[in-house]
C-alpha positions in Angstrom: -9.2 -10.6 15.6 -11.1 -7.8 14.3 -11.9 -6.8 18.1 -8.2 -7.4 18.9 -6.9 -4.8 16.5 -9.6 -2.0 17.7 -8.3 -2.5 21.0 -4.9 -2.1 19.5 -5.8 0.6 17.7 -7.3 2.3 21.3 -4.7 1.6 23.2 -2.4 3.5 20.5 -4.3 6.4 20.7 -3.8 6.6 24.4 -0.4 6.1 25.1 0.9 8.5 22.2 -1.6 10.5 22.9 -2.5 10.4 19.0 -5.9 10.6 17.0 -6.3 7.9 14.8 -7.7 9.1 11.3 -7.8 5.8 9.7 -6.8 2.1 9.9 -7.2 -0.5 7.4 -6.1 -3.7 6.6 -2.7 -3.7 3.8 -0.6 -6.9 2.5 -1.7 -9.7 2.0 -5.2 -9.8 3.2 -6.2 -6.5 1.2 -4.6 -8.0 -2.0 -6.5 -10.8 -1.7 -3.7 -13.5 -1.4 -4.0 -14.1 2.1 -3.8 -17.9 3.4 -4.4 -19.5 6.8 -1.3 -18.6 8.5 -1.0 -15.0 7.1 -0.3 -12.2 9.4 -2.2 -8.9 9.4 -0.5 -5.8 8.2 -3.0 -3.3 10.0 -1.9 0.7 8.9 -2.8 3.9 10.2 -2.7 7.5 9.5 -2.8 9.5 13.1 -2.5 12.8 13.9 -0.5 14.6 17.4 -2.0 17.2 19.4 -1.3 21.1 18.5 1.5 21.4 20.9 3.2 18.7 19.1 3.6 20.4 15.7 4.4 23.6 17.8 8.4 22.4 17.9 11.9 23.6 16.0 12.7 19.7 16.3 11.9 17.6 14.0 10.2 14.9 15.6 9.5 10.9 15.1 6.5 10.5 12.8 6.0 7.0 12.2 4.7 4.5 15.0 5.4 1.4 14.8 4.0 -1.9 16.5 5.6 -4.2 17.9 8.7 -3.6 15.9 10.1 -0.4 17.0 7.7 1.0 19.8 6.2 -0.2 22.7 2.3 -0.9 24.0 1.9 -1.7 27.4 -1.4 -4.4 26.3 -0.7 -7.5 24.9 -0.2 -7.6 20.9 -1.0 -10.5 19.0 2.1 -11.9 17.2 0.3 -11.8 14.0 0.0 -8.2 14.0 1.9 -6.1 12.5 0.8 -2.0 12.7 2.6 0.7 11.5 0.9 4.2 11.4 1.9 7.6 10.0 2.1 11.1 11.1 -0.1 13.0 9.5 1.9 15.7 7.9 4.3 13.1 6.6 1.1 11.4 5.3 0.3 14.5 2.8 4.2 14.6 1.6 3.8 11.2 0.7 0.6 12.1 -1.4 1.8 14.6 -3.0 4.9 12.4 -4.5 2.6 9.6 -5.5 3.7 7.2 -3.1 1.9 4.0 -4.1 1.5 2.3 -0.5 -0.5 5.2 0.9 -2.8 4.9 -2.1 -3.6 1.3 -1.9 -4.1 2.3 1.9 -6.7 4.8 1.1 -8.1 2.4 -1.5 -8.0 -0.9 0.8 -11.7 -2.0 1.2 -11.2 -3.4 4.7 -11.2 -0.2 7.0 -11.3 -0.3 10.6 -11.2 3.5 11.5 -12.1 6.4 9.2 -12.4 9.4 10.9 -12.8 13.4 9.5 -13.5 11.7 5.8 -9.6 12.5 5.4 -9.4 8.9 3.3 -12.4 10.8 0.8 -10.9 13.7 0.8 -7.8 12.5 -0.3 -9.2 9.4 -2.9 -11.4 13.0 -4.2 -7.7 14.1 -5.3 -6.0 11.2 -6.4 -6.7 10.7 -10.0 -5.3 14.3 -11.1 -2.5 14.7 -8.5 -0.8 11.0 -9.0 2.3 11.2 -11.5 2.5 8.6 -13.8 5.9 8.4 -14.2 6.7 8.2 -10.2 4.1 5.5 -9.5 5.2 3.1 -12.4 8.8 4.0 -11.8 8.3 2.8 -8.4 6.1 -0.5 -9.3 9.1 -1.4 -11.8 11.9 -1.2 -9.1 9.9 -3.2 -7.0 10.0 -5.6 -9.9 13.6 -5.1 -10.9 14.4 -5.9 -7.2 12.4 -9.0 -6.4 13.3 -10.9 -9.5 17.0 -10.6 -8.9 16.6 -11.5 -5.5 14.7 -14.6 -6.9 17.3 -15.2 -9.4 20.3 -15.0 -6.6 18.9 -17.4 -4.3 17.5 -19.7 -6.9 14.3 -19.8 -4.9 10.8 -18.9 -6.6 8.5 -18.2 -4.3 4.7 -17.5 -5.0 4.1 -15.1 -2.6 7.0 -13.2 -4.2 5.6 -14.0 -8.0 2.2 -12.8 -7.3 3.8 -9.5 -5.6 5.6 -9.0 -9.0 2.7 -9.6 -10.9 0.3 -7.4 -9.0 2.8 -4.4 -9.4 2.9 -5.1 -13.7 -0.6 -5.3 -13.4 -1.1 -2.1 -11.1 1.2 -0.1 -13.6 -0.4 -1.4 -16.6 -3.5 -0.5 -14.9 -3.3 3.4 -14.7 -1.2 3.1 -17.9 -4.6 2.1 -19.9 -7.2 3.6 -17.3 -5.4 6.6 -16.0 -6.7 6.2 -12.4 -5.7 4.2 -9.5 -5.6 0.6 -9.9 -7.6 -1.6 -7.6 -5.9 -3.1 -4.7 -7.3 -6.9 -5.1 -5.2 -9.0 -7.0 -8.6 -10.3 -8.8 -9.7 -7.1 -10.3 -6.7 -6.2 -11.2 -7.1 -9.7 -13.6 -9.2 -8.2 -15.8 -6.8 -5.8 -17.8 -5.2 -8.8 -19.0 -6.2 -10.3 -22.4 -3.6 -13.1 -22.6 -5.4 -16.3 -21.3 -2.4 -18.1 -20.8 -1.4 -15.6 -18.1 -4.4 -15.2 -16.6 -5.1 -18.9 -16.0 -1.3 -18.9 -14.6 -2.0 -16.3 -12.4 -5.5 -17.4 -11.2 -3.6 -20.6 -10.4 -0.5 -19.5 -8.5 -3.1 -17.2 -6.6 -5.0 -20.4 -5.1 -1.7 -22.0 -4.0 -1.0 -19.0 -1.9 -4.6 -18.8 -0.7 -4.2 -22.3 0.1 -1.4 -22.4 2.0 0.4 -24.8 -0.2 3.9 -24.4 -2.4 5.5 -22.0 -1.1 8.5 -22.8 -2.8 7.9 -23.5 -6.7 9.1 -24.0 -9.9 10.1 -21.2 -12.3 6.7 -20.6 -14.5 8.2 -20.0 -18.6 4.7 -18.3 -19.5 4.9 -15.6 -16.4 8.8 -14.9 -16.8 8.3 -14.3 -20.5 5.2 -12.0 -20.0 7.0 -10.2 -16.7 10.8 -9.7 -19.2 8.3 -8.3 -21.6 6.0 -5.9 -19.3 8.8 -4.6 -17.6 10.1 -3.5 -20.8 7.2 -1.6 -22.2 6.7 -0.3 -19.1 10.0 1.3 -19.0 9.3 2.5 -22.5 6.4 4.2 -21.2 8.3 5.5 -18.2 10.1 7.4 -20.1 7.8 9.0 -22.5 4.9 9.8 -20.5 4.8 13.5 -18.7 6.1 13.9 -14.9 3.5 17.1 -14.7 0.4 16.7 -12.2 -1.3 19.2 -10.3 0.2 20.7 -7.2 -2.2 20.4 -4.1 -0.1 21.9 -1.7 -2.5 24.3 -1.0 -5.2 22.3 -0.8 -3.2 19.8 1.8 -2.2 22.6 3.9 -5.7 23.4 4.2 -7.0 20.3 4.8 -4.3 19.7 7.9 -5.7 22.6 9.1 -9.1 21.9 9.2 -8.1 18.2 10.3 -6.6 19.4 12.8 -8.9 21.6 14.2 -12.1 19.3 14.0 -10.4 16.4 15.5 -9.0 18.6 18.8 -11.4 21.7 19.2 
């Protein structure tokens, strides 16, 4: 597969006439709660020729295959790849956006090219705002369990993608840096056994394959009703303020974009 997605990843670069910066592996498989049958959620962070930027229109900044755009080589159904612009990519950092981060942070990279994923992982820690990226993690919450709730259905893929957001949250909350992207790391901030042998078990069923439907877990509700509260709680107290690195992304655009085409 690996040489499947480089050839992917190639042939993307050709017909948009792009510069891959960096690809990595996201979902499932970078989480760590990826079974047989999962797909692969490969993402990338390209930048356009000069000319391109050179425009009064805006323009499309997101590619994204198969789903929206075309490739005239064969894709494998199990891939899914999606790959930002790289100006859009720096507006996204700058407003904490928690899937770039766990993009930069994924340890399965295909592409890395002009160190932009160091550059940017150099920045992280002071420029993230707390308050965005656990306001985000809790809507993601909010949303899943009363999706769960309205159909009745509790999934574990859905459960573990709940817990891994408390987790990620409560994990800047006490370290005050970006939380790991495996689900198993993240494991250790938690000092209530109970949970933790809960989790450790719904995380084999999905590695396994097996219950994809289950029954509600009493332990993991209780301890996600009471997260999600003191979360909130410190939501609202802690500071929005975080250091500004415009500059310092219009610069590195620059620079980026000069290496990669002169």
């Amino acid at each position: 597969m690996k040489d499947h997605i480089n050839t992917v990843l190639n042939q993307i670069e050709k017909e948009y006439e792009v510069k891959i910066l960096y690809a990595c592996d996201a979902g499932s498989r970078a989480l760590g709660f990826a079974s047989p049958d999962s797909d692969y959620d490969i993402r990338f962070i390209y930048i356009h020729k000069k000319d391109w930027y050179l425009s009064i229109d805006h323009q499309k900044d997101v590619i994204e295959i198969p789903k929206e755009d075309s490739l005239s080589t064969i894709v494998d159904p199990k891939l899914d790849v999606v790959g930002w612009e790289l100006i859009k990519t720096l507006r996204l950092f700058r407003k904490s956006n928690p899937s770039l981060l766990e993009w930069l942070n994924s340890k399965y990279v295909y592409w890395n090219h002009a160190y932009l994923a160091e550059k940017l992982k150099s920045m992280q820690d002071t420029v993230i705002s707390h308050k965005a990226y656990i306001n985000h993690h809790l809507n993601l919450v909010t949303r899943n369990v009363i999706d769960m709730q309205k159909k009745k259905e509790w999934r574990g893929k859905v459960y573990l993608y709940i817990l891994r957001s408390i987790l990620s949250a409560k994990w800047l909350q006490k370290h005050r840096q970006i939380p790991p992207v495996e689900f198993m790391q993240l494991l250790s901030i938690l000092g209530n056994a109970p949970v933790k042998r809960e989790l450790k078990d719904l995380l084999w069923k999905k590695q396994s394959g097996e219950h994809n439907t289950i029954e509600q877990n009493l332990i993991l509700n209780d301890f996600i009703e009471q997260e999600i509260k003191l979360l909130a709680s410190y939501a609202k107290s802690v500071s929005q303020k975080s250091e500004d690195p415009t500059k310092e992304l219009n610069e590195l655009f620059r620079v980026t974009l000069k290496e990669v085409w002169e």
